[in-house]
ROLOMAR-193291 format. One record per residue (C-alpha): x, y, z; residue in three letters; residue number from 1. Coordinates in nm, 4 decimals, padded with zeros to 6 digits. Example, Ala and Ser with C-alpha at 12.3 -4.5 7.8 and 13.67 -1.06 7.14 Angstrom:
! residues 2
rec c1: 01.2300; c2: -00.4500; c3: 00.7800; kollo: ALA; lummi: 1 .
rec c1: 01.3670; c2: -00.1060; c3: 00.7140; kollo: SER; lummi: 2 .
END
This chain:
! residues 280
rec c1: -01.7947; c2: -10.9191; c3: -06.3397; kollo: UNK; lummi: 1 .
rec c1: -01.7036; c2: -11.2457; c3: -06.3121; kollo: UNK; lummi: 2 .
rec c1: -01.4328; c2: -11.4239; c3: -06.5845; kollo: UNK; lummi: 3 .
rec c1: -01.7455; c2: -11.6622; c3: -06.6609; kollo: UNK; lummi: 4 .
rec c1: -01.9833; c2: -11.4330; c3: -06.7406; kollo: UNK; lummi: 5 .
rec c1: -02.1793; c2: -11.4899; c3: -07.0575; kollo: UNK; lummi: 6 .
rec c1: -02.1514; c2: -11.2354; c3: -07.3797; kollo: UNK; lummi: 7 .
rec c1: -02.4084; c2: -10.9308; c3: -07.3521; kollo: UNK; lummi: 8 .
rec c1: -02.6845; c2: -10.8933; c3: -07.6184; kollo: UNK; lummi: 9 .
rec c1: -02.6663; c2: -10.7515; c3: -07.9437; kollo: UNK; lummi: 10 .
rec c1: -02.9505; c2: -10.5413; c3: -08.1023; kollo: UNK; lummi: 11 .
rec c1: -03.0694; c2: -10.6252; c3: -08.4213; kollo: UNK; lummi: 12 .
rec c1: -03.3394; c2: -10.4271; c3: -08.5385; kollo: UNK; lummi: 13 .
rec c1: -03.4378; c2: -10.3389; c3: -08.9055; kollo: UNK; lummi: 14 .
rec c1: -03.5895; c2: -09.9895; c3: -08.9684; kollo: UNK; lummi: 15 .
rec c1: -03.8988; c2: -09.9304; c3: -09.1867; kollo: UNK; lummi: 16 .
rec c1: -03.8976; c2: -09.5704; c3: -09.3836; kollo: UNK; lummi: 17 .
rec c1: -04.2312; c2: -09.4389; c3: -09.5461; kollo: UNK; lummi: 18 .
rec c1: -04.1923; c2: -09.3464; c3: -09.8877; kollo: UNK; lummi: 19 .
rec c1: -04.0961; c2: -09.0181; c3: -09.9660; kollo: UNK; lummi: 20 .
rec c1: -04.3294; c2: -08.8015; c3: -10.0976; kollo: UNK; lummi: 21 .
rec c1: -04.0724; c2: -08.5452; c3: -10.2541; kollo: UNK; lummi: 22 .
rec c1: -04.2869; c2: -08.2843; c3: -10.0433; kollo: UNK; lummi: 23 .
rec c1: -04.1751; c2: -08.3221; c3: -09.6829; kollo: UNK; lummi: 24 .
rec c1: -03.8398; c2: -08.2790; c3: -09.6060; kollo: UNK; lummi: 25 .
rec c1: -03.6611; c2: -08.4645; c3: -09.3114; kollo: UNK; lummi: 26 .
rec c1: -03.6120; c2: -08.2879; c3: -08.9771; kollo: UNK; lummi: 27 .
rec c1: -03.2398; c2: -08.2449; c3: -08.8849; kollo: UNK; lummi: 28 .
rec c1: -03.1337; c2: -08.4250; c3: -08.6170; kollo: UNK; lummi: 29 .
rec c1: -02.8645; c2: -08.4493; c3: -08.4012; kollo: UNK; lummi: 30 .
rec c1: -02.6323; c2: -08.7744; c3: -08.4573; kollo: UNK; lummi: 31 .
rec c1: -02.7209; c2: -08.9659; c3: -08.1210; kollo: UNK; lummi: 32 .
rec c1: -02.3489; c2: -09.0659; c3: -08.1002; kollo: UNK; lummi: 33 .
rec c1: -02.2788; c2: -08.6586; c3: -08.0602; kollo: UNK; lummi: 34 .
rec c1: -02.5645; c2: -08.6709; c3: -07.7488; kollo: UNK; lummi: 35 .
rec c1: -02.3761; c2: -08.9660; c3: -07.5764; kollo: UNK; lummi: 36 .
rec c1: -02.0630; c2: -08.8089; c3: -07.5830; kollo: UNK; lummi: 37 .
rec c1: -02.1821; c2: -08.5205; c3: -07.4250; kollo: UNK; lummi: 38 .
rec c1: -02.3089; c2: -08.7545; c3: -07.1657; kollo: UNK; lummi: 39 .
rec c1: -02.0300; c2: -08.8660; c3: -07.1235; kollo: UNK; lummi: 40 .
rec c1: -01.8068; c2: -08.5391; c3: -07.0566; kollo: UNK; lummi: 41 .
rec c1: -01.9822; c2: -08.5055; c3: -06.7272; kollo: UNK; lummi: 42 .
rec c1: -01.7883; c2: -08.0925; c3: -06.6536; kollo: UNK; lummi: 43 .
rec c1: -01.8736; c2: -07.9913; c3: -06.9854; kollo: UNK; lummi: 44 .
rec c1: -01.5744; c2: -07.8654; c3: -07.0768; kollo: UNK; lummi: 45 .
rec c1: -01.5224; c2: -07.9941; c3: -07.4386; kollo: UNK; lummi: 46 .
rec c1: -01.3307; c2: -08.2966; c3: -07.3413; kollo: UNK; lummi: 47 .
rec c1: -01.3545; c2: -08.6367; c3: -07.2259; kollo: UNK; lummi: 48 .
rec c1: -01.0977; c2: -08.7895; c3: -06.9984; kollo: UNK; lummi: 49 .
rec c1: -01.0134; c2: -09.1290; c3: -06.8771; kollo: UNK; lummi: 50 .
rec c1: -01.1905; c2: -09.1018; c3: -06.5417; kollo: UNK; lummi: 51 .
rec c1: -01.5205; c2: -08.9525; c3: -06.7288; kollo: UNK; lummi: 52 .
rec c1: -01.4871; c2: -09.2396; c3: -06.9177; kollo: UNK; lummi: 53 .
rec c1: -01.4816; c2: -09.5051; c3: -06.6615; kollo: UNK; lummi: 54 .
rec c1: -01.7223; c2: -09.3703; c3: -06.4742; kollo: UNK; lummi: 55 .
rec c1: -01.9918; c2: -09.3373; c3: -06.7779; kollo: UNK; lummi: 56 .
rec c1: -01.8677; c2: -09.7365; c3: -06.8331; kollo: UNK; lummi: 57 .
rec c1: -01.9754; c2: -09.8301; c3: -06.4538; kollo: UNK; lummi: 58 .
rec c1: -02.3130; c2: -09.6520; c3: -06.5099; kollo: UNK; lummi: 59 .
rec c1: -02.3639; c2: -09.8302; c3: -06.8264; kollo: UNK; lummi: 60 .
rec c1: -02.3013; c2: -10.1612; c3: -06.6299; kollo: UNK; lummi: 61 .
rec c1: -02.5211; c2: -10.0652; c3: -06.3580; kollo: UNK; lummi: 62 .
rec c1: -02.7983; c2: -09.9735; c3: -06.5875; kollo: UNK; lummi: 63 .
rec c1: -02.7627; c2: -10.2510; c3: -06.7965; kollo: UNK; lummi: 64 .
rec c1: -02.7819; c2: -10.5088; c3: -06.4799; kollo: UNK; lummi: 65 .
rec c1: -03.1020; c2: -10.3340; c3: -06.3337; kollo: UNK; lummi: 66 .
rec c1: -03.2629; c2: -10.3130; c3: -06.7188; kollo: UNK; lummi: 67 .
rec c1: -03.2566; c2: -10.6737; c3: -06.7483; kollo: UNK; lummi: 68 .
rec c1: -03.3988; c2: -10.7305; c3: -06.3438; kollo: UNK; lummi: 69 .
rec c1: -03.6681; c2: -10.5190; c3: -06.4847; kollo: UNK; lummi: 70 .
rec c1: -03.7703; c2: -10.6692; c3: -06.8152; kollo: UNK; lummi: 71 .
rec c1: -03.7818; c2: -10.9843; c3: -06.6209; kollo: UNK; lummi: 72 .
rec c1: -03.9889; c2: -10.9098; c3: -06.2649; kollo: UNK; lummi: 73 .
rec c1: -04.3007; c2: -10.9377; c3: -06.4074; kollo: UNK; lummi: 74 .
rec c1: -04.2096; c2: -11.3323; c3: -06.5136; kollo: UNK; lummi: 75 .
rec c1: -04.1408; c2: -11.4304; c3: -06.1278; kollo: UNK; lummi: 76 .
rec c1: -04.3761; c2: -11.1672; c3: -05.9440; kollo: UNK; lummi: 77 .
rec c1: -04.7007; c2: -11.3181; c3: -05.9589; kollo: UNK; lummi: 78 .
rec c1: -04.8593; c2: -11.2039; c3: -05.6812; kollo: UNK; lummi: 79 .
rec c1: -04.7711; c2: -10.8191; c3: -05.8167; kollo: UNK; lummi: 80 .
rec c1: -04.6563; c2: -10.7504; c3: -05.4461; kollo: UNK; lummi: 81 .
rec c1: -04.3195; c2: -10.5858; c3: -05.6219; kollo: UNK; lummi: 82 .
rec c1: -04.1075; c2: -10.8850; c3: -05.4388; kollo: UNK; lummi: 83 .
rec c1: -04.0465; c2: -11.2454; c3: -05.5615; kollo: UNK; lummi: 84 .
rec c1: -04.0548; c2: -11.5300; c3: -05.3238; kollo: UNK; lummi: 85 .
rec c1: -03.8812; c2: -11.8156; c3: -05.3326; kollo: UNK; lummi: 86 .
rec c1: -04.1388; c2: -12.0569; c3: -05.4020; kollo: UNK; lummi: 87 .
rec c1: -04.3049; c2: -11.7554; c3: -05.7055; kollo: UNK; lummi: 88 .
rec c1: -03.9274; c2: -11.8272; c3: -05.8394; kollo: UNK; lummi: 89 .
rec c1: -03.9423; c2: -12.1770; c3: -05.8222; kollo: UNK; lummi: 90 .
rec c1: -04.2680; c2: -12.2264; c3: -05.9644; kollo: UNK; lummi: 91 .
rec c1: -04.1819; c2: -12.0144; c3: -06.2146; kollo: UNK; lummi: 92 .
rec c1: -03.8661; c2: -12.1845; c3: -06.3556; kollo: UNK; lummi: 93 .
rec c1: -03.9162; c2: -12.5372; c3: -06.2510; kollo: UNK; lummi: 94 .
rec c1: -04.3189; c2: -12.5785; c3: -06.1831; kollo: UNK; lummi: 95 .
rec c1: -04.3409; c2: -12.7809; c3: -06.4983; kollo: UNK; lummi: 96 .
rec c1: -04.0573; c2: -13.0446; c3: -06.3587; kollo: UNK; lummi: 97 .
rec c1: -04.1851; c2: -13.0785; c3: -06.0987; kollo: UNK; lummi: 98 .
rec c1: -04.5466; c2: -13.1136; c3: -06.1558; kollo: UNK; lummi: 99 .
rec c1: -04.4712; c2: -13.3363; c3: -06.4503; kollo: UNK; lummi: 100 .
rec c1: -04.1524; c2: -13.5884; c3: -06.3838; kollo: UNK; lummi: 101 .
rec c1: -04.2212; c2: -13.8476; c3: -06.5772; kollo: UNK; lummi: 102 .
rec c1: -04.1939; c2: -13.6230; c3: -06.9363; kollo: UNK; lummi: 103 .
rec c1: -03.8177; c2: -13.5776; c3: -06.8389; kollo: UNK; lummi: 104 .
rec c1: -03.7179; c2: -13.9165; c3: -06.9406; kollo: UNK; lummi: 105 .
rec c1: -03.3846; c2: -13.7687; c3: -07.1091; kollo: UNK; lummi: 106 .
rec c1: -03.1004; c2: -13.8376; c3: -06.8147; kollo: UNK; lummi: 107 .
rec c1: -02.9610; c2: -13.5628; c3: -06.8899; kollo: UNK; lummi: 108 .
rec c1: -03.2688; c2: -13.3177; c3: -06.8824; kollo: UNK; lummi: 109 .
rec c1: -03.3581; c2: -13.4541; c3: -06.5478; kollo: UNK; lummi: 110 .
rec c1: -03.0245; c2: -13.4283; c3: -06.3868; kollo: UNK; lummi: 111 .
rec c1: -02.9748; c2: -13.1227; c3: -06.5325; kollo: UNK; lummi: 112 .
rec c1: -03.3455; c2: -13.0004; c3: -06.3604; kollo: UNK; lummi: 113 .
rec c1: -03.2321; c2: -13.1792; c3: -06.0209; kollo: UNK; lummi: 114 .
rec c1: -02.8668; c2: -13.0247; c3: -06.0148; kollo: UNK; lummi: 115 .
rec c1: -03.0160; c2: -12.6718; c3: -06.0560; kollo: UNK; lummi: 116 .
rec c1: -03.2769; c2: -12.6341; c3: -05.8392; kollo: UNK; lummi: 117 .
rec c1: -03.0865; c2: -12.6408; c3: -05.5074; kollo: UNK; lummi: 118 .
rec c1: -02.8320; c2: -12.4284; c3: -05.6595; kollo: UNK; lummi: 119 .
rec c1: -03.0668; c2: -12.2152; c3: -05.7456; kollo: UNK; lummi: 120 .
rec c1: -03.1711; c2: -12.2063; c3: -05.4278; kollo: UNK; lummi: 121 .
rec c1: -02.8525; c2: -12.2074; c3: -05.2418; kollo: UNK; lummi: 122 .
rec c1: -02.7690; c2: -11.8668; c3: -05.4506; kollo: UNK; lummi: 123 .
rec c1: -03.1211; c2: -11.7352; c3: -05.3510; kollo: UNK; lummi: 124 .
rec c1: -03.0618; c2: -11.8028; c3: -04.9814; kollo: UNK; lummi: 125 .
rec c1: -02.7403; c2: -11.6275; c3: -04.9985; kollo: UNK; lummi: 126 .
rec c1: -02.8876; c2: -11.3180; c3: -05.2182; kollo: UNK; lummi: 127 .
rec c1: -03.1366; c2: -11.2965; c3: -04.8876; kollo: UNK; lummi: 128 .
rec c1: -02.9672; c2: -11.1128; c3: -04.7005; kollo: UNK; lummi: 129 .
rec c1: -03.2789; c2: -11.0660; c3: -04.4030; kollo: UNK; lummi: 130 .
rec c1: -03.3382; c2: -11.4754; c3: -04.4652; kollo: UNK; lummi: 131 .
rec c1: -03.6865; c2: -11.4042; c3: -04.5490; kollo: UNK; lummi: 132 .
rec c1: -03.7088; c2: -11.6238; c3: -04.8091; kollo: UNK; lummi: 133 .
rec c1: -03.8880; c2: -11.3415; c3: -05.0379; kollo: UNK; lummi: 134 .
rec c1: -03.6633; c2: -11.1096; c3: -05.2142; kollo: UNK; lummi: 135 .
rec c1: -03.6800; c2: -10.7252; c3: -05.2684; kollo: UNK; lummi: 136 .
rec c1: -03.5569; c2: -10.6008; c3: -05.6182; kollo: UNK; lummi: 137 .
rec c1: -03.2039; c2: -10.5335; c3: -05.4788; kollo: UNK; lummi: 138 .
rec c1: -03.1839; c2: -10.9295; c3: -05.3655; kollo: UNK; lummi: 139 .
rec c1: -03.3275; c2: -11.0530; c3: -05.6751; kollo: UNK; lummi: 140 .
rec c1: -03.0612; c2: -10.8275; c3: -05.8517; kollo: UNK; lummi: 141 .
rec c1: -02.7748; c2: -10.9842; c3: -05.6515; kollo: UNK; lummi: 142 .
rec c1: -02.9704; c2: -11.3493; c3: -05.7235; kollo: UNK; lummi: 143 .
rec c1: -02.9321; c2: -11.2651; c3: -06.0483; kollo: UNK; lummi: 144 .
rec c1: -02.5825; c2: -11.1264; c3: -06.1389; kollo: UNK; lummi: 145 .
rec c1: -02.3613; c2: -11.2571; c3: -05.8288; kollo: UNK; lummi: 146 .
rec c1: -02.1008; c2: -11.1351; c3: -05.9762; kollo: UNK; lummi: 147 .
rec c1: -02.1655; c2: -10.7512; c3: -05.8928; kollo: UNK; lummi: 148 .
rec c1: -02.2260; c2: -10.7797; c3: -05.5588; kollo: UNK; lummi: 149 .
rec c1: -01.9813; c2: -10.8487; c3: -05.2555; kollo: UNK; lummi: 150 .
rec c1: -02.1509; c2: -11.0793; c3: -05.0669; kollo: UNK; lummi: 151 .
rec c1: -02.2471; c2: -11.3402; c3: -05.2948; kollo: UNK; lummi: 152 .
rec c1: -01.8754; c2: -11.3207; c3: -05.4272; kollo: UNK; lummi: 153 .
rec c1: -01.8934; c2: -11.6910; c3: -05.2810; kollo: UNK; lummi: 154 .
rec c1: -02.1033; c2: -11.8336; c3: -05.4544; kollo: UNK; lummi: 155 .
rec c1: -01.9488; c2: -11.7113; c3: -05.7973; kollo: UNK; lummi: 156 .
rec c1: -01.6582; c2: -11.8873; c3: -05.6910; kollo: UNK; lummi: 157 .
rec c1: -01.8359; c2: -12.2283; c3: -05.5346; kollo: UNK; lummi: 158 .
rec c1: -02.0565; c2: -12.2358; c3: -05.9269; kollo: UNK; lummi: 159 .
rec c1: -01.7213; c2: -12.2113; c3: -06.0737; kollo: UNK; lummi: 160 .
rec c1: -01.5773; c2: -12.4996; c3: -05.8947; kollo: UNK; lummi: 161 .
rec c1: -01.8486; c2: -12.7330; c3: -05.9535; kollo: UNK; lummi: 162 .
rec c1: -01.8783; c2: -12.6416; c3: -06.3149; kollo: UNK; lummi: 163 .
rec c1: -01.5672; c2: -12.7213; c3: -06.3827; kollo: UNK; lummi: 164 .
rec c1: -01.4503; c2: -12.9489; c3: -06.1447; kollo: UNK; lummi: 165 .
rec c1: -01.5220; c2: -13.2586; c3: -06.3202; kollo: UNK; lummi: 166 .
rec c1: -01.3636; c2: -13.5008; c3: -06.0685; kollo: UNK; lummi: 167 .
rec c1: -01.5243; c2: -13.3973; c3: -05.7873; kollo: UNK; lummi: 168 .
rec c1: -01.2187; c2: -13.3510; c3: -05.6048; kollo: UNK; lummi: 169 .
rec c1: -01.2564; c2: -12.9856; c3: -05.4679; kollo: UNK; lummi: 170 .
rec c1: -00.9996; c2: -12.8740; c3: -05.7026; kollo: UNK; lummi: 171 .
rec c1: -00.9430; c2: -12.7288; c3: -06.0544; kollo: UNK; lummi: 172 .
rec c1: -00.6647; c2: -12.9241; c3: -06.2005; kollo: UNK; lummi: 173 .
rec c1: -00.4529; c2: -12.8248; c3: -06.5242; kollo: UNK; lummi: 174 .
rec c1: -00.6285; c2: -13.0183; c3: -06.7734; kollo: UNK; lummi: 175 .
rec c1: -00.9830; c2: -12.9482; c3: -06.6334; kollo: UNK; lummi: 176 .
rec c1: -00.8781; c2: -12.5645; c3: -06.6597; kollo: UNK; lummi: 177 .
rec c1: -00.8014; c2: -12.6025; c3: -07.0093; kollo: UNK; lummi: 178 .
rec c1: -01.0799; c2: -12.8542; c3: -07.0776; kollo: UNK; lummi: 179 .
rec c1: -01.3406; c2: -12.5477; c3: -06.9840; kollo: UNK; lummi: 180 .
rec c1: -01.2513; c2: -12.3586; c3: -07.2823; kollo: UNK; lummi: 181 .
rec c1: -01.0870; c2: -12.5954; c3: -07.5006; kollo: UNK; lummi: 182 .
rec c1: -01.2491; c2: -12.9540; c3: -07.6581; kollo: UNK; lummi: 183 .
rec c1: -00.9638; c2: -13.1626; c3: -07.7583; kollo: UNK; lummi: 184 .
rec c1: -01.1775; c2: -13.3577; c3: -07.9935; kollo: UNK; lummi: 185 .
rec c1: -00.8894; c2: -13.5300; c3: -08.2700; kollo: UNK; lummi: 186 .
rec c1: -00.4781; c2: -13.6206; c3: -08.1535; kollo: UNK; lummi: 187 .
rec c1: -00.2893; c2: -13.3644; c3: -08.2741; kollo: UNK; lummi: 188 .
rec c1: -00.0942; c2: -13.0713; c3: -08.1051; kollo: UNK; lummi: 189 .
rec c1: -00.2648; c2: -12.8153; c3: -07.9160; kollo: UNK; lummi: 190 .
rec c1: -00.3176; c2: -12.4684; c3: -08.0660; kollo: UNK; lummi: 191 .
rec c1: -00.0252; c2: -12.1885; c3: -07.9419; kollo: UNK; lummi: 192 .
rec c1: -00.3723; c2: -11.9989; c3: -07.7225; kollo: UNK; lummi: 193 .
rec c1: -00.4145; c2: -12.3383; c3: -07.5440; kollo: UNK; lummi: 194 .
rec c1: -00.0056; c2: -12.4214; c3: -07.4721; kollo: UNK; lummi: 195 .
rec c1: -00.0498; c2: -12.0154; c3: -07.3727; kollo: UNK; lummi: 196 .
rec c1: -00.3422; c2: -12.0843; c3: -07.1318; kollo: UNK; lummi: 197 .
rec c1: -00.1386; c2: -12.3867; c3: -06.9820; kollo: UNK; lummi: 198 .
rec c1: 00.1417; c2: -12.1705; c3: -06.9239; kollo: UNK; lummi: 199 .
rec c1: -00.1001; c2: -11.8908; c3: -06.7025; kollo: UNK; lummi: 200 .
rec c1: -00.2577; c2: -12.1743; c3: -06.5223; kollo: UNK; lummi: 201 .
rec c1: 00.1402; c2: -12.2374; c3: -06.3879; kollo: UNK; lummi: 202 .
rec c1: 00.2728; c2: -11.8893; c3: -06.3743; kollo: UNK; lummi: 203 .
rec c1: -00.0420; c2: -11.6956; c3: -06.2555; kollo: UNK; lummi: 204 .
rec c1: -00.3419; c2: -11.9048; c3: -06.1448; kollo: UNK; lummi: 205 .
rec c1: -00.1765; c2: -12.1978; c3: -05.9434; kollo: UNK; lummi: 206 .
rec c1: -00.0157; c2: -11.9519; c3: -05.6900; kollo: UNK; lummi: 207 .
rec c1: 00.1028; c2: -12.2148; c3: -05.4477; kollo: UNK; lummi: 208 .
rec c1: 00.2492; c2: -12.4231; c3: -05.7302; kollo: UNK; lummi: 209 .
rec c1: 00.0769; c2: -12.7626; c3: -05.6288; kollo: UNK; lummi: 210 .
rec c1: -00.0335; c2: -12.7781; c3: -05.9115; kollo: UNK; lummi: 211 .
rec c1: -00.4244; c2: -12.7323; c3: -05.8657; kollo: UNK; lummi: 212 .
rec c1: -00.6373; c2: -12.4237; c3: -05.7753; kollo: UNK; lummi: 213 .
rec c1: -00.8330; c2: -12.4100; c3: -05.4531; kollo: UNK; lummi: 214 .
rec c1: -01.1170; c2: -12.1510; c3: -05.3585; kollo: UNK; lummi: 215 .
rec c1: -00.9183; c2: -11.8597; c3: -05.3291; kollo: UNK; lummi: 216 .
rec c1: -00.6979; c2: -11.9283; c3: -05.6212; kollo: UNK; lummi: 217 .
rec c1: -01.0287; c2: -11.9392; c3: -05.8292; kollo: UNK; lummi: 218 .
rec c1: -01.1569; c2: -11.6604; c3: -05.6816; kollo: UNK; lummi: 219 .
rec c1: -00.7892; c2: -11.4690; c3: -05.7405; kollo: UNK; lummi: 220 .
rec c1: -00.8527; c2: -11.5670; c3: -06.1093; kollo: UNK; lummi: 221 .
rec c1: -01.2305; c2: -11.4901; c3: -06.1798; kollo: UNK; lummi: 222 .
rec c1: -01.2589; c2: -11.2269; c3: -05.9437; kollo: UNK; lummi: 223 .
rec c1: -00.9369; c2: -11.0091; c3: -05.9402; kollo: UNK; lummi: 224 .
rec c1: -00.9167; c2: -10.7470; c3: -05.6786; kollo: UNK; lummi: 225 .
rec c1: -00.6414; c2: -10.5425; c3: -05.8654; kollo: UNK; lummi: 226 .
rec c1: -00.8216; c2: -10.5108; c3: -06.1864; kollo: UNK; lummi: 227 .
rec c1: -01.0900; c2: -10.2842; c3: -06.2595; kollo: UNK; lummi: 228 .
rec c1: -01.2371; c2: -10.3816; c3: -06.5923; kollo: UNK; lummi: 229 .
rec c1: -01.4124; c2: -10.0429; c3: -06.6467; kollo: UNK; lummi: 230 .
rec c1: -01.0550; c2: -09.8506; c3: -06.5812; kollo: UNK; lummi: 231 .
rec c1: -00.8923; c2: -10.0864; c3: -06.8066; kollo: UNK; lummi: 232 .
rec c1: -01.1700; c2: -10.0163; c3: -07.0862; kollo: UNK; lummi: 233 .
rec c1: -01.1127; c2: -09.6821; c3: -07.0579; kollo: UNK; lummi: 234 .
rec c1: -00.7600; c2: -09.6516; c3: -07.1032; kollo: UNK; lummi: 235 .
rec c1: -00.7708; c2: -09.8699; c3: -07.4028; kollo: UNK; lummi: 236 .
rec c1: -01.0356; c2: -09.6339; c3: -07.5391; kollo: UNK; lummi: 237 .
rec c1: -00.8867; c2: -09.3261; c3: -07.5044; kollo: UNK; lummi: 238 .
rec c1: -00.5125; c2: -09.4609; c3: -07.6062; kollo: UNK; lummi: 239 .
rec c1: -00.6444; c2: -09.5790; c3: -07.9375; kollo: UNK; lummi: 240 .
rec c1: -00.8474; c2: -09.2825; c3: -08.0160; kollo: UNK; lummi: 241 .
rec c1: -00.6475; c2: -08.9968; c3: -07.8756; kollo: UNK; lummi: 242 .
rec c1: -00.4707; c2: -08.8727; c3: -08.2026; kollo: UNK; lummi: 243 .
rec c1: -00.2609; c2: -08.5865; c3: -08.0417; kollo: UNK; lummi: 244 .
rec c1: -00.1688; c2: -08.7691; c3: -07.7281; kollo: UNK; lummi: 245 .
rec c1: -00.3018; c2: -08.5261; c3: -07.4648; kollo: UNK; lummi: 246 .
rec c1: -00.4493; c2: -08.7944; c3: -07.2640; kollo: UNK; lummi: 247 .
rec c1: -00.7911; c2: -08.7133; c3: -07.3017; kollo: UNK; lummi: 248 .
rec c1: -01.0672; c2: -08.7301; c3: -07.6238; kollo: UNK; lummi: 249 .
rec c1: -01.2196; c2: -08.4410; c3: -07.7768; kollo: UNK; lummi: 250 .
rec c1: -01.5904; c2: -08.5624; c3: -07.9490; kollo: UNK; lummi: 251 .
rec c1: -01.4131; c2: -08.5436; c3: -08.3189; kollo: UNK; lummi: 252 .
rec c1: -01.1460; c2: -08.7799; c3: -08.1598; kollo: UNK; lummi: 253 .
rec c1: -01.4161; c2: -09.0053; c3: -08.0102; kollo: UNK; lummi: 254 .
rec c1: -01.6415; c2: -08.9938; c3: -08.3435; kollo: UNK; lummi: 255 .
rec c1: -01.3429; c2: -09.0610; c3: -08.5649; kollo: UNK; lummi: 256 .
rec c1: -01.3177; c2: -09.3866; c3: -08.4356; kollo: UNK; lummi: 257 .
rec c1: -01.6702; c2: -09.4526; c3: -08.2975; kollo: UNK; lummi: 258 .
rec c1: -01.6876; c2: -09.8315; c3: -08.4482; kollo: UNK; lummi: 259 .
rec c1: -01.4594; c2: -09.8686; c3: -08.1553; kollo: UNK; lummi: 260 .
rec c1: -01.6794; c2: -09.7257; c3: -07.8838; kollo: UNK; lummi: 261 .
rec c1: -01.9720; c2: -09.9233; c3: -08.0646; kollo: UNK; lummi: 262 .
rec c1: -01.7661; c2: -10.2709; c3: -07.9602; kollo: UNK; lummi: 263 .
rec c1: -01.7124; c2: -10.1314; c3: -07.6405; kollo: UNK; lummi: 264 .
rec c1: -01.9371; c2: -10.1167; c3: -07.3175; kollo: UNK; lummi: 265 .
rec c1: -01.9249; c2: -09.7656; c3: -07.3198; kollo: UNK; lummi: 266 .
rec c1: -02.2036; c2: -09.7851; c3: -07.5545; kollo: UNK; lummi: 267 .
rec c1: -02.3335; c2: -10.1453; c3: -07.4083; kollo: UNK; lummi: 268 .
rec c1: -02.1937; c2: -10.2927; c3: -07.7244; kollo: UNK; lummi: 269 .
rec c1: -02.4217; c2: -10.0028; c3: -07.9291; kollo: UNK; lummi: 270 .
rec c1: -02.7238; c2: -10.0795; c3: -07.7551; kollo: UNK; lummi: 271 .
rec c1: -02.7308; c2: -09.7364; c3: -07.6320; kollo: UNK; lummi: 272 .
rec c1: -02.7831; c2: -09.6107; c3: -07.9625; kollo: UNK; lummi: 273 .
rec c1: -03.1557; c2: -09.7417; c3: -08.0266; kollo: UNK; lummi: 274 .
rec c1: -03.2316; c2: -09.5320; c3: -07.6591; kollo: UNK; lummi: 275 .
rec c1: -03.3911; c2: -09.2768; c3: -07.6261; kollo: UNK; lummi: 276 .
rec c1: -03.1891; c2: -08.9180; c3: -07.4332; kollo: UNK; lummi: 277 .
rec c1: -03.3402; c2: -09.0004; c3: -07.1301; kollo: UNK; lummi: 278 .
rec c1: -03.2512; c2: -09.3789; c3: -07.0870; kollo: UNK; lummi: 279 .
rec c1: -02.9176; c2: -09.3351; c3: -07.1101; kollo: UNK; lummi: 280 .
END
């Protein structure tokens, strides 16, 4: 995943009970967090270990990337010939721009409409691997979350540039790093996180010290090759929960502090736990 991408979704759902009737009793159920830790102790054996952990994590991602390909297909394929060209994609996200100009009288709309539709298609070029200009689920998938895929690493790192590159210079300099997080909007002293973040950008992201990142200093930054988010996870997850320090979770350990695992992608932020045993 790339250091830009946006927050995953929350469920919010509100549960309507019938009334009792003080004649039916409920049927027991297992707690669903007990059936997703046994998922996730892959040997069985009564314990969960860092490694079990990650790997349940990287599923989780996976699933959750190809979920939301899926839930939006349908929106782009309108031919139903299970592939999405790049003229169904356009049609379907800009047809009304470009059928009807003049309603985009807003500057901003309008430049907003003509700076993403070759970018849009620039990334869908590159997700095409045979240059076919129609893409099969796997290329849409790539299309649509860069990030996870090798070859359109690129790209991620070309989008970030030009978002944030506000002087058009090629570069990403100090204040334009900061500026991407942080709006300076009164004078007065920057908060300690910002002075903090100006502080990485010389130690750790400007690695040649001139001041400025170029593409492969962005890329170093977004895009880490040493750092494995879904190792990191795990660690954290079993060091705060593992009470007797034997480096890996029993399911009382993990249930004892599941509001954890709930904030975690291990659950996809507790969307897991409105699925059913088989979607997981």
């Amino acid at each position: 995943m790339t250091g830009g991408e946006g927050p995953l979704p929350t469920a919010k759902r509100a549960t309507c009970l019938p009334p009792s009737s003080g004649e039916r009793k409920p049927r027991r159920r297992e707690p669903r967090p007990r059936k997703i830790v046994d998922r996730i102790d892959n040997d069985g054996d009564g314990f969960v270990t860092t490694e079990e952990l990650k790997t349940w994590i990287k599923r989780v991602q996976r699933r959750y990337i190809y979920d939301n390909v899926a839930k939006v297909w349908k929106d782009y394929d309108r031919d139903k010939d299970d592939k999405i060209s790049w003229e169904e994609y356009k049609q379907a996200t800009y047809g009304y721009y470009l059928g009807n100009p003049e309603e985009f009288q807003d500057p901003l709309d309008h430049n907003t409409f003509k700076k993403m539709l070759p970018r849009d298609e620039r990334r869908f070029k590159a997700a095409d691997l045979d240059g076919d200009q129609i893409a099969t689920r796997e290329e849409f998938t790539a299309f649509l979350h860069p990030e996870e895929f090798e070859h359109m690493k690129e790209i991620v790192v070309l989008e970030t540039l030009e978002d944030i590159d506000k002087n058009g210079d090629g570069f990403l300099d100090q204040d334009e790093y900061i500026a991407d997080m942080f709006s300076h909007e009164e004078n007065g002293p920057e908060p300690d996180w910002v002075v903090s973040e100006r502080e990485q950008f010389n130690e750790f992201r400007d690695l040649n010290k001139d001041g400025k990142l170029d593409k492969d200093e962005i890329r170093h930054w977004i895009l880490p090759q040493d750092y494995d988010h879904a190792q990191a996870e795990a660690r954290h997850l079993v060091y705060e929960s593992d009470k007797n320090k034997d480096e890996k979770l029993t399911k009382e350990e993990i249930l004892d502090n599941w509001n954890m695992f709930v904030g975690s992608q291990a659950t996809n932020y507790g969307e897991d736990l409105t699925k059913n045993h088989d979607e997981l």
